[in-house]
N, C-alpha and C positions, 0 to 999 in steps of 0.2 A: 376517508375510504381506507377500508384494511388492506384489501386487495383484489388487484387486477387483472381476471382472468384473460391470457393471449391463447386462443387458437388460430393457428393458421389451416387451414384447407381445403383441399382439392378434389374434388367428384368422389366422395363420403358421406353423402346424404344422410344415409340412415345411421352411419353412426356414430355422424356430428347431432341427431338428431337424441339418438339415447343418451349424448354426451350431455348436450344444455338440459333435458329433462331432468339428468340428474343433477345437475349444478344446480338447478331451480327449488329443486327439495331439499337441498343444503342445509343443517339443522343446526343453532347456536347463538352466541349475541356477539354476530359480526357483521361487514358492511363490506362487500363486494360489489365488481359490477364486470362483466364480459364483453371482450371483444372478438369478432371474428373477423380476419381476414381473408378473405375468399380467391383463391389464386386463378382465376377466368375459369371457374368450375362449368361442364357441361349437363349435372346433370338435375340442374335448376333447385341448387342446395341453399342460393341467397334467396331467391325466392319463399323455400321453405321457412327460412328464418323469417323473413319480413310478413310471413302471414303470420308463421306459428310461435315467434318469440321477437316480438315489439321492443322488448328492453334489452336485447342485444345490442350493443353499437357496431354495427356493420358499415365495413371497409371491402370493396367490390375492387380489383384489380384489373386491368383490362389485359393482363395477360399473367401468365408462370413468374411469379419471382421468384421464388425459391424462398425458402425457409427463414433463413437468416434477414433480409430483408424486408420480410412482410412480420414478422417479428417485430422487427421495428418501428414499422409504421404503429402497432399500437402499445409499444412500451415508450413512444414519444408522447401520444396521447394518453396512456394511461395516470390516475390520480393514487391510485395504491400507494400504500408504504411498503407490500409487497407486489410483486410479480410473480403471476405463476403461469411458466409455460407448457400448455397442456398440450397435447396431442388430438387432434377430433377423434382418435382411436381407442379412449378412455374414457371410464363411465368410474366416478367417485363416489362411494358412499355419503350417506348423510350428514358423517361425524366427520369427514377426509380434511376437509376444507379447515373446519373450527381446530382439530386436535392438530394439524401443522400449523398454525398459527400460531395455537396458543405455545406448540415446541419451539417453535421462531423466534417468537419474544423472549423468553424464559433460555435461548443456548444464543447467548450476545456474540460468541468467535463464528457464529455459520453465517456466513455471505450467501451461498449459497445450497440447496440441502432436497432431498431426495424422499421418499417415501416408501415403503414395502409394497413391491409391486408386485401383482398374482395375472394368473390368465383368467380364461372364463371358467376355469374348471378348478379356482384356487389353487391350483401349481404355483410355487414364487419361481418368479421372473429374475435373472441374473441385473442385480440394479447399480453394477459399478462396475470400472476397469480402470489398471493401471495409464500413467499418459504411455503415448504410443513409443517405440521406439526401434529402432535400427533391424534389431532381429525378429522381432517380434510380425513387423510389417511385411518383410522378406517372406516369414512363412504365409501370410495371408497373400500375395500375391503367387506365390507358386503353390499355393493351395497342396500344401504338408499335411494338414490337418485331414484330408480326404484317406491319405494313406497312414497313416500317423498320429493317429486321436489321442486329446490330450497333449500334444508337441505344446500348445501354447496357452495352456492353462494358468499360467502366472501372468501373462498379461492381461488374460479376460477374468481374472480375479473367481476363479473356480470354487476354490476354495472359503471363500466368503461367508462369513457367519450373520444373517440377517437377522438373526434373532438380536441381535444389540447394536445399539446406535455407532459409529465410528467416525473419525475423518479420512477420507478418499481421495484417492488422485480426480477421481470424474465420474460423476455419473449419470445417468441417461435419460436423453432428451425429451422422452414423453410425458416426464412430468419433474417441473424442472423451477423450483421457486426459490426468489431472488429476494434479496434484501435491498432495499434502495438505498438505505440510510451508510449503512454498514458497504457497498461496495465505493461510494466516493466519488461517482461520477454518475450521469444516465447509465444506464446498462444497457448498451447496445451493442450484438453481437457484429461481428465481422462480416459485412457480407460479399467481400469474395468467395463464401463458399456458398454455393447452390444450394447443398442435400450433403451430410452427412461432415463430422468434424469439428460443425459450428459451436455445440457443445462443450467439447473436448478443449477445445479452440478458449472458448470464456472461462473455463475452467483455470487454465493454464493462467489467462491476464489476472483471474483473483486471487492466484495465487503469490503473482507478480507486484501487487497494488496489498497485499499483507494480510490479503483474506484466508479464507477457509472453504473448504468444500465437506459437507456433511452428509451423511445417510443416516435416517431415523426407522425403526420400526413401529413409531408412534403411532402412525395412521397406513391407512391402505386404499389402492386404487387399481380397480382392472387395467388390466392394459392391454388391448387387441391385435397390437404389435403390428404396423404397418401396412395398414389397409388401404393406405394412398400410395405405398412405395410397391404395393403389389399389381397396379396397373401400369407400370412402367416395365417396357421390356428389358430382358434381361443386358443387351448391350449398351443401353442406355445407362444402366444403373450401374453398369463397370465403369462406366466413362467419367461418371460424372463420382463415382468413388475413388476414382486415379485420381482425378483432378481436386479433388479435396485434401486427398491423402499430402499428393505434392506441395500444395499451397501450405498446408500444418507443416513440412521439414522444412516448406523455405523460411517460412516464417519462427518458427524455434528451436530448430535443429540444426548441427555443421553442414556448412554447405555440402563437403562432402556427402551425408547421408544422403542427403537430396539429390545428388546427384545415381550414386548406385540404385537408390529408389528407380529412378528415370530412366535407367540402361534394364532394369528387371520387366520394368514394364511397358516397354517397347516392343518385344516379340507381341504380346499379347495386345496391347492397343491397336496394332498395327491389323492382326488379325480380325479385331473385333470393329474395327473399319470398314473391314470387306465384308465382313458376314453383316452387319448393322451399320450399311453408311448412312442411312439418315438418321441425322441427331435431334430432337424434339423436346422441347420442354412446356 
């Protein structure tokens, strides 16, 4: 098996639906196979698949695991020599699949490695950012950028030339393919974190373990950009952003940072307890 498509998701019916149609018209001489994890979706999306796409392997959760977790469940199961984790908010072209493959084999230093990613309207999509760090985080929690555009344009890698292939600090988790061989162990992301990080987060350990992290403009793939993180209200999606954020500075950052992190975002958590005390996932 060449590789093993992982989607995870959540009440995206229709465009987990546009997703595997296009995986299914995939054109080339390669050998994949798909998995979806369905995170207790309500809007009878595993259903869908079990009528409309039989050679799915489907993984039904009986509740929200979150990202990083259900991830796993099918990169333990998967037989790939690669992994690729896709988004359900992304529809590939015919050639996506074969021309990342065939850039996989042929660039032996990427562990990990990314594709040019466009909207529905062919806009390219910012497909990399630097790893996170001290000041950079400070403006995203006091939200500088609302009054201050541009303030933190070096760490969301603005400036980025997608026209040519590079190595990156990180880059983004909607379509997100792994080398098995080349990373030295399962590739199993962390799953203390919920939603947001977990990326960012693997990035960092293959960098740790002597890998690489790549961007190609070789191939291309829509990307819809969070059509299951837009059913989540908004104080939910702060919380469980805190809570990622923190868990990445405990984990490779001076304790210190982690600590000012925690004192920044305290006014505001605290706030966004009262205004959104129920927490739901």
């Amino acid at each position: 098996m060449d590789i093993s498509v992982i989607i995870v998701s959540w009440n995206v019916k229709d465009k987990l639906r546009e997703n595997l149609t296009a995986l299914f018209n995939s054109q080339g001489n390669f050998t994949f196979e798909v998995f979806v994890i369905d995170n207790n979706s309500a809007d009878d999306s595993a259903l869908m698949i079990e009528r409309e796409f039989s050679q799915v392997k489907l993984i039904i959760n009986p509740g929200n695991f979150g990202f990083a977790r259900a991830c796993n469940q099918g990169i333990r199961e998967s037989a790939g020599d690669f992994v690729l984790l896709l988004n359900p908010d992304m529809k590939v072209f015919p050639d996506t699949l074969f021309f990342m493959l065939q850039w996989m084999k042929t660039k032996e230093s990427a562990t990990v490695a990314s594709c040019h990613l466009i909207d529905d309207a062919g806009k390219t999509i910012r497909p990399v950012r630097r790893f996170p760090r001290l000041l950079d985080q400070l403006i995203i929690i006091l939200k500088l950028p609302h009054l201050f555009p541009g303030v933190n344009n070096k760490y969301l890698s603005s400036d980025f030339d997608c026209s040519r292939e590079q190595k990156v600090d990180s880059i983004r988790g909607s379509f997100f393919m792994i080398s098995k061989s080349r990373y030295g162990q399962l590739p199993l992301l962390d799953e203390r974190y919920f939603i947001w990080f977990e990326e960012v987060d693997f990035c960092r350990t293959v960098y740790s373990l002597g890998g690489e992290v790549w961007y190609t403009p070789t191939a291309q793939c829509v990307d819809y950009v969070g059509a299951s993180f837009k059913q989540v209200g908004r104080g939910f999606t702060q919380r469980y952003f805190r809570e990622s954020m923190l868990k990445y500075f405990r984990k490779w950052r001076p304790f210190y940072e982690y600590f000012i992190l925690w004192l920044a975002w305290e006014p505001i958590y605290l706030i966004s307890k009262i205004l959104w005390p129920k927490k739901s996932r």
